[in-house]
C-alpha positions as CSV (number, residue, x, y, z in Angstrom):
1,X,0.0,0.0,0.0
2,X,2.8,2.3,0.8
3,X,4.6,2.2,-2.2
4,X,1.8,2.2,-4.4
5,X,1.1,5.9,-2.6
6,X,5.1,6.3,-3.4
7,X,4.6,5.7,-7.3
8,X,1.5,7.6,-7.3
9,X,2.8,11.0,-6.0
10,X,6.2,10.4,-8.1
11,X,4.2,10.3,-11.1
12,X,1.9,13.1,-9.8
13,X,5.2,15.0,-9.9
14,X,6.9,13.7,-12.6
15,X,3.0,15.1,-14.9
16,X,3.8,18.5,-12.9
17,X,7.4,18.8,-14.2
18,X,6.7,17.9,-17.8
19,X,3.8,20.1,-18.2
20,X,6.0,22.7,-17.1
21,X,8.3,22.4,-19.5
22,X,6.1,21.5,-21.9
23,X,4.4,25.4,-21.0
24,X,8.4,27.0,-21.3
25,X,8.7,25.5,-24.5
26,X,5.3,26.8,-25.9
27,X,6.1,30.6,-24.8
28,X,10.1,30.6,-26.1
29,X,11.5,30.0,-22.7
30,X,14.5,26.8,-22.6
31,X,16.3,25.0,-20.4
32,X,19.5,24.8,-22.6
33,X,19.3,28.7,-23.8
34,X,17.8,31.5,-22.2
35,X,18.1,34.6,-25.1
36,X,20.4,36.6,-23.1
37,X,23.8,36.0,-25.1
38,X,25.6,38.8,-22.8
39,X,24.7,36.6,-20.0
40,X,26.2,33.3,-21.9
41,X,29.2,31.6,-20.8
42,X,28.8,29.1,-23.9
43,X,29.1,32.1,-26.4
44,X,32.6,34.0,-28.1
């Protein structure tokens, strides 16, 4: 019973974390690149 309460809340938050990014992605917004190059330590 207890780890079937485990699974279900990990999966409640795993759906939470997706959807999230899921919702960055649809308004521009990325994990990997944020738009700001003067902020970029990967750039020149």
């Amino acid at each position: 019973m207890g780890t079937a309460i485990v699974l279900i809340l990990l999966f409640i938050v795993l759906f939470l974390i997706i959807r999230s990014m899921i919702r960055d992605k649809k308004k521009g917004k990325s994990l990997s690149c944020g738009g700001d190059c003067k902020h970029c330590r990967g750039c020149h």
